[in-house]
C-alpha positions as CSV (number, residue, x, y, z in Angstrom):
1,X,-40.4,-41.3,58.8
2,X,-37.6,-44.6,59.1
3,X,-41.2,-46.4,58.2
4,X,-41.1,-44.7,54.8
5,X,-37.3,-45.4,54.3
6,X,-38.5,-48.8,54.7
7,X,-41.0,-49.2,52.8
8,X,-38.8,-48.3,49.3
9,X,-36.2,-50.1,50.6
10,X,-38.6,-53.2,50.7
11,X,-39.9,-52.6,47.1
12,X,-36.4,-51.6,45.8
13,X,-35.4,-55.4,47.3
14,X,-38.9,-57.1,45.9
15,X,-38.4,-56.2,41.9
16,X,-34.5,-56.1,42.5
17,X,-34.7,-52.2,41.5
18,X,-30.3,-52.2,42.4
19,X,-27.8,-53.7,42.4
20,X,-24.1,-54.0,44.2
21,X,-22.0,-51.3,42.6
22,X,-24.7,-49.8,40.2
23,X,-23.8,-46.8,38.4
24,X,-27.0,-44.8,38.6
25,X,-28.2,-41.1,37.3
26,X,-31.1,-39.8,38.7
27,X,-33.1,-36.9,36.7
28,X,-33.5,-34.2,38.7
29,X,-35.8,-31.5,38.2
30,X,-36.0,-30.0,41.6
31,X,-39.7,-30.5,42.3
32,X,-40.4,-32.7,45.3
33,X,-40.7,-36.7,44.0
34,X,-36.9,-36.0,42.3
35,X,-35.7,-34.4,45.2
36,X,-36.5,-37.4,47.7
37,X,-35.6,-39.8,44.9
38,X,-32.1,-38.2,45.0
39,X,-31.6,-37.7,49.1
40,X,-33.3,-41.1,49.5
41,X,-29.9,-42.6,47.3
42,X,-27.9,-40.3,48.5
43,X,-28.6,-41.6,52.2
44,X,-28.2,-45.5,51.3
45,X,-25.7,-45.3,49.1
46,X,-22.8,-47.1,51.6
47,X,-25.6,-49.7,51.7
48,X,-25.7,-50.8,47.7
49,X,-22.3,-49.4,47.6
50,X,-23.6,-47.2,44.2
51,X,-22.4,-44.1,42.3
52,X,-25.0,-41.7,42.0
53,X,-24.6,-38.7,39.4
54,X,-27.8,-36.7,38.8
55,X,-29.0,-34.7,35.8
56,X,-31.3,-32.1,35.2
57,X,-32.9,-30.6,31.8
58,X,-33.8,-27.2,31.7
59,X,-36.9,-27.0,29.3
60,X,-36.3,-22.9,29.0
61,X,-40.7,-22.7,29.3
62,X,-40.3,-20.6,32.0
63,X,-38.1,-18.4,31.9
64,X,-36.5,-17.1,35.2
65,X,-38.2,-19.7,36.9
66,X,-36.5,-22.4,34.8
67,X,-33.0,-20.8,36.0
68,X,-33.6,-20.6,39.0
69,X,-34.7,-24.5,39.2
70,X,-31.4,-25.5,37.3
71,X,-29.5,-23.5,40.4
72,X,-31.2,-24.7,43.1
73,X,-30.6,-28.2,41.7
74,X,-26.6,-27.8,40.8
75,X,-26.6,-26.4,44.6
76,X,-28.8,-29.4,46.0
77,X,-25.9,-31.4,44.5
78,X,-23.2,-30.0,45.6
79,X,-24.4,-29.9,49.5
80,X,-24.5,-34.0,48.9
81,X,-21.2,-34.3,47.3
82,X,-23.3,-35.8,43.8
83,X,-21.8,-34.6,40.0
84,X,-24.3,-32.9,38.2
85,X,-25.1,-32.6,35.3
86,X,-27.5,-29.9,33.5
87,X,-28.6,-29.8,29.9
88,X,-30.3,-27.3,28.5
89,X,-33.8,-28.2,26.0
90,X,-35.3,-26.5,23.5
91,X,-38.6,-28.0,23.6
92,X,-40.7,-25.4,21.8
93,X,-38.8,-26.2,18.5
94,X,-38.9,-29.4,19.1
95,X,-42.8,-29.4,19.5
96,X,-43.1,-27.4,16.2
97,X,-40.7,-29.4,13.9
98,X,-42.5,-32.2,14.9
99,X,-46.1,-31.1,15.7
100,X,-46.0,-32.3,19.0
101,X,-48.0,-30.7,22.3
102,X,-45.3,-28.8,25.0
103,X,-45.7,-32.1,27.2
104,X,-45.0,-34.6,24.9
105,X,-41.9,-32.7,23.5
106,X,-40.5,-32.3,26.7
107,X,-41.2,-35.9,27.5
108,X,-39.4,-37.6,24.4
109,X,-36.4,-35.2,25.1
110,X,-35.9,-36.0,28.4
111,X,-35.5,-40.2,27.8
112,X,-33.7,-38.8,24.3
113,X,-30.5,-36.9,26.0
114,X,-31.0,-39.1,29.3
115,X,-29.9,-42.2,26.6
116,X,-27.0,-40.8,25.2
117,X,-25.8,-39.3,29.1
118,X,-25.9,-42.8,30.5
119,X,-23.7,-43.7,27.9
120,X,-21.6,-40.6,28.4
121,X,-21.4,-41.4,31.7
122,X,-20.9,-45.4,32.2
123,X,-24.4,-45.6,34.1
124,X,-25.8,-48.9,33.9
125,X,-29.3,-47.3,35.2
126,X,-31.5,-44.6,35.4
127,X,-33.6,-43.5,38.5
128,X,-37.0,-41.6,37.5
129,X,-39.2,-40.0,40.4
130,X,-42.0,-41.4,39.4
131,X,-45.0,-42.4,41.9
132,X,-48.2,-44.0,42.7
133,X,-49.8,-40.2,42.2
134,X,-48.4,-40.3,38.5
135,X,-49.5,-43.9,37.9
136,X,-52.9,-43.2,38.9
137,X,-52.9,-39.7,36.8
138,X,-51.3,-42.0,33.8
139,X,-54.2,-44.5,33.9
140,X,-56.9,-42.0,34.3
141,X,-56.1,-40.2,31.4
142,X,-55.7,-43.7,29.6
143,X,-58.9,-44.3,30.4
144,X,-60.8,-40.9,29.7
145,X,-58.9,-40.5,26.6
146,X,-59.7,-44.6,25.5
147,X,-56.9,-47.3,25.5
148,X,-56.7,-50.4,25.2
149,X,-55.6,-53.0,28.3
150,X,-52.1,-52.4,28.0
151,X,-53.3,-48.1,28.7
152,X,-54.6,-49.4,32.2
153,X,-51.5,-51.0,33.3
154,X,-50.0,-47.8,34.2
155,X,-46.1,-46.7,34.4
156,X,-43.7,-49.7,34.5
157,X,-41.8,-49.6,37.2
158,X,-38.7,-51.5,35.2
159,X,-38.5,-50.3,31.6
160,X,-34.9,-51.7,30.1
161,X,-32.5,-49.9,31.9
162,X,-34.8,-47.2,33.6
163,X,-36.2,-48.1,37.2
164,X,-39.0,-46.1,39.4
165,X,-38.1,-47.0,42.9
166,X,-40.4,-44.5,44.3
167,X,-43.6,-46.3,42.5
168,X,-45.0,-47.3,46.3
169,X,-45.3,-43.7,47.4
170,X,-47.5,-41.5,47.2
171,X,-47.2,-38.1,46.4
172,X,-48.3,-37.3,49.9
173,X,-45.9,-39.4,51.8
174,X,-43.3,-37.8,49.8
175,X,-44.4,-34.6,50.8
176,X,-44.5,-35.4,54.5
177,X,-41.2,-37.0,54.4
178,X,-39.7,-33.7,52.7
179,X,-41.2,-31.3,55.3
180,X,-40.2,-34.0,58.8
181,X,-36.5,-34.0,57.6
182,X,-36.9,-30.3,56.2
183,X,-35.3,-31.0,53.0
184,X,-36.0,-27.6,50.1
185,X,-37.4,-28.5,47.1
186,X,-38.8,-26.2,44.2
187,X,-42.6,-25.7,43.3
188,X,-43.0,-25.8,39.2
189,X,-45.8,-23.2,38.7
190,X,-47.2,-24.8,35.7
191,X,-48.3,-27.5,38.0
192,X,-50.7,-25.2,39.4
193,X,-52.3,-24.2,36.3
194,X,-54.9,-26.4,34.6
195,X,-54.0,-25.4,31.1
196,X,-52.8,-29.2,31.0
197,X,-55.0,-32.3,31.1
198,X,-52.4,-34.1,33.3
199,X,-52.5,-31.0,35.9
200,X,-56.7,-30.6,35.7
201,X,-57.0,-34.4,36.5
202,X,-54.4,-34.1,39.4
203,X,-55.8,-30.7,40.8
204,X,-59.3,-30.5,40.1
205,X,-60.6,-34.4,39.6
206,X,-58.8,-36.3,41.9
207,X,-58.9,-34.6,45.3
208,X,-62.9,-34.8,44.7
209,X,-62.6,-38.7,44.1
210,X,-60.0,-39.2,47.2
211,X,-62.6,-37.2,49.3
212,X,-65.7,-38.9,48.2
213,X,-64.7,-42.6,46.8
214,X,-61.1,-43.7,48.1
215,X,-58.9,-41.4,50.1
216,X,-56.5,-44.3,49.5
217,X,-56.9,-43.7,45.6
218,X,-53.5,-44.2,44.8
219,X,-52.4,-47.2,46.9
220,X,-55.7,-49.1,44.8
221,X,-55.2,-47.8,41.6
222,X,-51.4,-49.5,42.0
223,X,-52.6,-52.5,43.0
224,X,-55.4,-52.5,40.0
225,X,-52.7,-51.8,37.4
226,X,-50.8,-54.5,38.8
227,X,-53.3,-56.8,38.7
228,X,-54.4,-55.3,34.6
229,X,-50.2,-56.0,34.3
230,X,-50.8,-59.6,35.1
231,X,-53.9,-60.1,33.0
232,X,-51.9,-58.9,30.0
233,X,-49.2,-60.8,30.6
234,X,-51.0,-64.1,30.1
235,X,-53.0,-62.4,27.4
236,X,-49.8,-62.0,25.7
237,X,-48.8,-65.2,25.5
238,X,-51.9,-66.5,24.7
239,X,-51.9,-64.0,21.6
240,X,-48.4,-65.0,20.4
241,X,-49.1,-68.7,20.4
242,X,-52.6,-68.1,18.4
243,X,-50.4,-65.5,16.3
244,X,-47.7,-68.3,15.8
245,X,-50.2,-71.0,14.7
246,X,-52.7,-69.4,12.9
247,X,-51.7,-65.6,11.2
248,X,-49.5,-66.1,8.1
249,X,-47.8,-62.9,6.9
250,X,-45.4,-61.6,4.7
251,X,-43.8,-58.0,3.7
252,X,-46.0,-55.5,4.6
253,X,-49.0,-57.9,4.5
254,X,-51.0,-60.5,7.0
255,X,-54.0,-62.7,6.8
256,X,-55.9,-63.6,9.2
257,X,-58.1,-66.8,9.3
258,X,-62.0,-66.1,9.8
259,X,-61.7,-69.4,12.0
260,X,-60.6,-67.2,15.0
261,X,-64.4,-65.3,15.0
262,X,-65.8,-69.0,15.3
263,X,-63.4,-69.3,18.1
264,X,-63.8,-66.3,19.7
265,X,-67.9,-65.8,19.9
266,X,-68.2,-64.4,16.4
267,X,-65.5,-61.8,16.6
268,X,-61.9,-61.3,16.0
269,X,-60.3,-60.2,19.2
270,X,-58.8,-57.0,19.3
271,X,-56.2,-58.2,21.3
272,X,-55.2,-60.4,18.6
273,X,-55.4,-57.7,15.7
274,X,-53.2,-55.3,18.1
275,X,-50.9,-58.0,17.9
276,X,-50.8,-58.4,14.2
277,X,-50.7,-54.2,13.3
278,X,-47.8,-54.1,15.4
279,X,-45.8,-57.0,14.7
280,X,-46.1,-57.5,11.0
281,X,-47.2,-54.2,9.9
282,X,-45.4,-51.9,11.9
283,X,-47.9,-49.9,12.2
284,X,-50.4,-48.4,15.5
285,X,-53.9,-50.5,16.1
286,X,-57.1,-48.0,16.7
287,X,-60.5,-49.4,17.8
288,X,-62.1,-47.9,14.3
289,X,-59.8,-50.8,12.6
290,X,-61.3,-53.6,15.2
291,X,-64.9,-52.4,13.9
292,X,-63.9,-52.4,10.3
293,X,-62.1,-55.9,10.7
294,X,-64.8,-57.4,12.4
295,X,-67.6,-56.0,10.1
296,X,-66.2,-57.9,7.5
297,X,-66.6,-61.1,8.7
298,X,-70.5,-61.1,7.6
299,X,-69.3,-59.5,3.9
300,X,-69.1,-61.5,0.9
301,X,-65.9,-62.1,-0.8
302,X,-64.3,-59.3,-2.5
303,X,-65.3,-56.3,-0.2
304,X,-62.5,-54.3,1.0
305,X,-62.8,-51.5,3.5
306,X,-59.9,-48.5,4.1
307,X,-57.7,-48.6,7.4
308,X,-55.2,-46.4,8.5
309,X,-52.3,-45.7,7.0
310,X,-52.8,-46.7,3.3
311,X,-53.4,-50.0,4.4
312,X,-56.6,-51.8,3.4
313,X,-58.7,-55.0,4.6
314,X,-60.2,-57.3,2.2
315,X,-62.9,-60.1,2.8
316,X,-61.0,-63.8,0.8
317,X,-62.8,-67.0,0.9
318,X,-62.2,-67.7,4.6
319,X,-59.7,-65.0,5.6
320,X,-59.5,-61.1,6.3
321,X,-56.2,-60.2,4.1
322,X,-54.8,-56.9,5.5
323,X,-52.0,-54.8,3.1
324,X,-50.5,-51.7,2.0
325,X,-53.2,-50.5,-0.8
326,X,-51.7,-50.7,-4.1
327,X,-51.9,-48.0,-6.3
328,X,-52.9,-48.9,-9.4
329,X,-51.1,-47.3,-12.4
330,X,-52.1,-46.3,-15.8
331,X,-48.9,-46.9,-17.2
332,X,-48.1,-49.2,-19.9
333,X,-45.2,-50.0,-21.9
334,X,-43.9,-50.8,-24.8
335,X,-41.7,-54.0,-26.4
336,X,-40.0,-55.2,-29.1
337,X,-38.2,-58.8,-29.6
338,X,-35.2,-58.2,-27.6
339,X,-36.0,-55.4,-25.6
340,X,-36.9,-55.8,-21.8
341,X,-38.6,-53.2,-19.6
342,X,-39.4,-52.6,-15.5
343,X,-42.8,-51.3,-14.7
344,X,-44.7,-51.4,-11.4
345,X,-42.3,-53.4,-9.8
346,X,-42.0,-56.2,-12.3
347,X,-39.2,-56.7,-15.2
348,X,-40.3,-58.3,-18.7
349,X,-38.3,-59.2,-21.1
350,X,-38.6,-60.7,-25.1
351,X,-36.2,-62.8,-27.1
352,X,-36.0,-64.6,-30.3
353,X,-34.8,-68.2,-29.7
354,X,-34.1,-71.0,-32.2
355,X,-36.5,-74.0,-32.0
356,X,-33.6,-76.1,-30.5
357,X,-33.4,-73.6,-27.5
358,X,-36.6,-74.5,-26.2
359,X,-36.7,-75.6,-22.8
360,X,-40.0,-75.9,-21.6
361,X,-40.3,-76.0,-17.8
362,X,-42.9,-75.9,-14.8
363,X,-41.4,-72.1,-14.2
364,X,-44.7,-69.6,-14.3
365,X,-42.1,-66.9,-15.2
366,X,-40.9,-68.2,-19.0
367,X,-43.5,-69.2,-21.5
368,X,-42.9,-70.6,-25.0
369,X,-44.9,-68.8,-27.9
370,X,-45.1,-69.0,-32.0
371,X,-44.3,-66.0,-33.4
372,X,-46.0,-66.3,-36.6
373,X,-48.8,-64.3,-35.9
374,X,-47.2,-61.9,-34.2
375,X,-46.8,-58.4,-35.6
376,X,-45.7,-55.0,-34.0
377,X,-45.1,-53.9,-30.9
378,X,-46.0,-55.6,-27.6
379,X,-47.7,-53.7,-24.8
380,X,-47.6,-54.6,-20.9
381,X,-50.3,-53.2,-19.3
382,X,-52.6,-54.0,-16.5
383,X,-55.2,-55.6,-16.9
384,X,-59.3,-54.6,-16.8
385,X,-62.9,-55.6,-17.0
386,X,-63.7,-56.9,-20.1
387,X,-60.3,-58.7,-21.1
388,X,-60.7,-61.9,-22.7
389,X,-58.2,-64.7,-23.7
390,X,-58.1,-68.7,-24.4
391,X,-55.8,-69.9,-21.7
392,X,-53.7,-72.7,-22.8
393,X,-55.0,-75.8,-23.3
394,X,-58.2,-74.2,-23.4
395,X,-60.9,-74.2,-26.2
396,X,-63.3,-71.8,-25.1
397,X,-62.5,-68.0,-24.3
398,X,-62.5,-67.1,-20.5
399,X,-62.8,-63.5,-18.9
400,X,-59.1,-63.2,-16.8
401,X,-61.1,-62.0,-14.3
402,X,-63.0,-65.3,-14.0
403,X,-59.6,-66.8,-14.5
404,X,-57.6,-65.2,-11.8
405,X,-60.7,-66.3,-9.8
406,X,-60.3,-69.7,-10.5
407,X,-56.3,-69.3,-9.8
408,X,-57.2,-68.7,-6.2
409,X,-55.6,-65.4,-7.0
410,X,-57.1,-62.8,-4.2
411,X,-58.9,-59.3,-4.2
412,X,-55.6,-57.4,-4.2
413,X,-53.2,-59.3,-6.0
414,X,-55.9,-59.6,-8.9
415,X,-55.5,-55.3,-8.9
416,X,-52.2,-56.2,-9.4
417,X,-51.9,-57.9,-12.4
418,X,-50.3,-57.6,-15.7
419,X,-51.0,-58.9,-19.2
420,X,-49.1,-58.6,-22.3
421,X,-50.7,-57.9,-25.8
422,X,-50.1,-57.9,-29.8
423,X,-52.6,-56.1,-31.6
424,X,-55.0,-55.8,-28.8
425,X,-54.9,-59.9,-28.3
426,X,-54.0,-60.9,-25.1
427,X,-50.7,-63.5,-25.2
428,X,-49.6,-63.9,-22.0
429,X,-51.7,-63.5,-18.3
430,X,-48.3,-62.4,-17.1
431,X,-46.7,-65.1,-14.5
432,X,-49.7,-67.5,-15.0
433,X,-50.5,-68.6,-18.3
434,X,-50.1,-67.8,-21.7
435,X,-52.9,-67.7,-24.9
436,X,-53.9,-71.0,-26.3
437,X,-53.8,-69.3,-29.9
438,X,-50.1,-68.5,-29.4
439,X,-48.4,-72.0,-28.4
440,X,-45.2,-73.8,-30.1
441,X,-46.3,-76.9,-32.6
442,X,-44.6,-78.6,-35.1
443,X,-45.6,-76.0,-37.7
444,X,-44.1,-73.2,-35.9
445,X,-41.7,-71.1,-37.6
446,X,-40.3,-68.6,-35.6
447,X,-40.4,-68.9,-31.4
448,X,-40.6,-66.2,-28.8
449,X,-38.7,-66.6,-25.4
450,X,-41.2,-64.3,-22.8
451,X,-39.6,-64.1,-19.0
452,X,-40.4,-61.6,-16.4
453,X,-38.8,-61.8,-12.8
């Protein structure tokens, strides 16, 4: 069995897995893979001169059983002279409060309390018993269930401060070594069961493809992910530098250039839009968005097709825009010379100025107008089909939709815009350009100062 030592020892050494004087907690659980991650330490400890102190989590799922692990693994301890530490979990909450399955409640409170224990505790690392058994389980499941590359790279075996020294075993040579050196370890009964995807995979599928493709299944399936690892890798950087030169983005919205289908036979990668969802939206990429994307590529300008998450993806002139869908309001609002109101997101205010105040600038946000004509009340309300106005400098009447067209303004922001009326006569396209019927001349009497911000 030194041959097994050996072989962690080597990978430990390869991917610098320790350090000289490493403060290290292990989580224990008491099954088999934690309980040779924990002796294996234990025994070369003098040789990376490290503090071990181990900690288990008692999920409460099985009652008795669950005890009765949490004892065995305090007494494990204390035979090799290791602080322990147990913590009790209340996973079923957990899983309802945040509709969660068992496994993945358990899962996200494990690495939650194993966070805030290494900082109890001054540990600069934590040891998981993960294997080449697990990896292969992991990127089975990846598979079956769909993923994209990154899903077929398997379990990390560095992950920040986390490290998997026991990612070139097996679960059988783990076994083995257990039963040569007759060291105890617990049997969780829920592994036997195949209630769980994770535990029908391991007992039902695999020992059928070990006996009839690869009895060696997990040693290739390592190697495989590591070689998917390094694929993605280069990937990546290929991704950020086409990111960094041709995606422009700002808050909560991206757009992405339909050059990149030319470059990439026709189609934008999904590698690339992965990249975008996550980094500028924040938000999860699905394969259903890489087909809706990409089927707008052959749409005409204008058509705009519903992703996840409220977010929506419009067809410009030579890019895919993709944004938080605006909800368009019915509101309006009133005005009056010197009142000032807030709606949607955008302030407007009106003042009465003297002739001699005029300051006429290149700033879209202030317009100049006569107030001769003007009677009433304003109203600031979006705009809609139909609306008609002479844009200044103008001597013919133009639709604003045609005008925001010609403004370059696109599918979404159009939605978006306001305009500001006086007896049902448009005066100002809000932030662009104000009525031709409504401008200062030399026979104007009384001026209006319009901002918005």
């Amino acid at each position: 069995m030194k041959g097994i030592e050996q072989k962690v020892l080597r990978f430990i050494n390869h991917y610098k897995l320790i350090n000289t004087g490493d403060r290290i907690m292990v989580a224990l659980s008491g099954g088999p893979d934690s309980v040779f991650a924990l002796s294996f330490l234990n025994a070369f400890r003098l040789k990376y001169k490290i503090t071990l102190i181990a900690i288990h989590f008692n999920h409460g799922l099985r009652g008795k059983e669950s005890d009765d692990d949490e004892k065995f693994a305090k007494e494990f301890c204390k035979k090799l002279n290791i602080r322990f530490l147990a913590k009790k979990l209340n996973v079923k909450n957990y899983a309802k409060r945040n509709k969660l399955s068992i496994e993945e409640s358990a899962r996200v409170l494990r690495y939650k309390n194993l966070s805030f224990a290494v900082k109890e505790f001054r540990c600069n690392k934590i040891v998981t018993a993960h294997n080449q058994s697990d990896n292969t389980e992991t990127i089975l499941i990846n598979l079956f269930t769909g993923t994209g590359l990154s899903g077929l790279t398997g379990i990390p075996i560095v992950r920040d401060n986390l490290i998997r020294p026991l990612m070139c075993l097996s679960k059988k040579e783990i076994l083995e070594y257990l039963i040569s050196n007759n060291i105890p370890y617990r049997i969780d009964s829920s592994n036997l069961s195949d209630d769980f995807k994770r535990n029908f995979l391991r007992n039902r599928i695999l020992p059928e493809l070990m006996n009839k493709l690869n009895p060696r299944i997990d040693d290739a399936m390592f190697r495989t992910s590591k070689n998917f690892e390094s694929a993605l890798n280069l990937i990546q950087k290929l991704v950020n530098h086409i990111a960094a030169e041709y995606i422009t983005h700002n808050s909560g919205s991206v757009n992405i250039p339909l050059l990149l289908a030319d470059m990439f036979d026709g189609e934008i990668p999904g590698e690339i839009l992965r990249f975008v969802f996550k980094k500028y939206l924040k938000i999860d990429f699905e394969y259903d968005d890489y087909l809706k994307i990409n089927s707008l590529i052959e749409m005409q300008k204008g058509k705009l097709i519903q992703l996840k998450d409220e977010y929506i993806a419009v067809r410009e002139d030579d890019s895919i825009r993709v944004e938080k869908k605006i909800k368009i309001s019915d509101q309006r609002a009133e005005l009056k010379t010197g009142s000032i109101v807030t709606l949607c997101g955008i302030t407007v205010g009106i003042e009465q100025i003297l002739k001699k105040d005029v300051k006429f600038s290149l700033s879209k946000g202030i317009e100049y107008i006569s107030s001769d004509e003007i009677k009433g009340k304003f109203i600031l309300r979006k705009w809609k089909d139909g609306d008609k106005f002479q844009p200044f400098g103008m001597k013919q009447f133009k639709t604003v939709s045609d005008f925001l067209t010609n403004c370059k303004i696109s599918s979404l922001k159009k939605k978006e815009q306001f305009v500001l009326t006086n007896r049902n006569h448009i005066v100002w396209v809000v932030g662009l350009r104000m009525d031709e019927r409504f401008k200062v001349n030399s026979k104007t009497k009384k001026i209006l100062k319009l901002w918005m911000m």
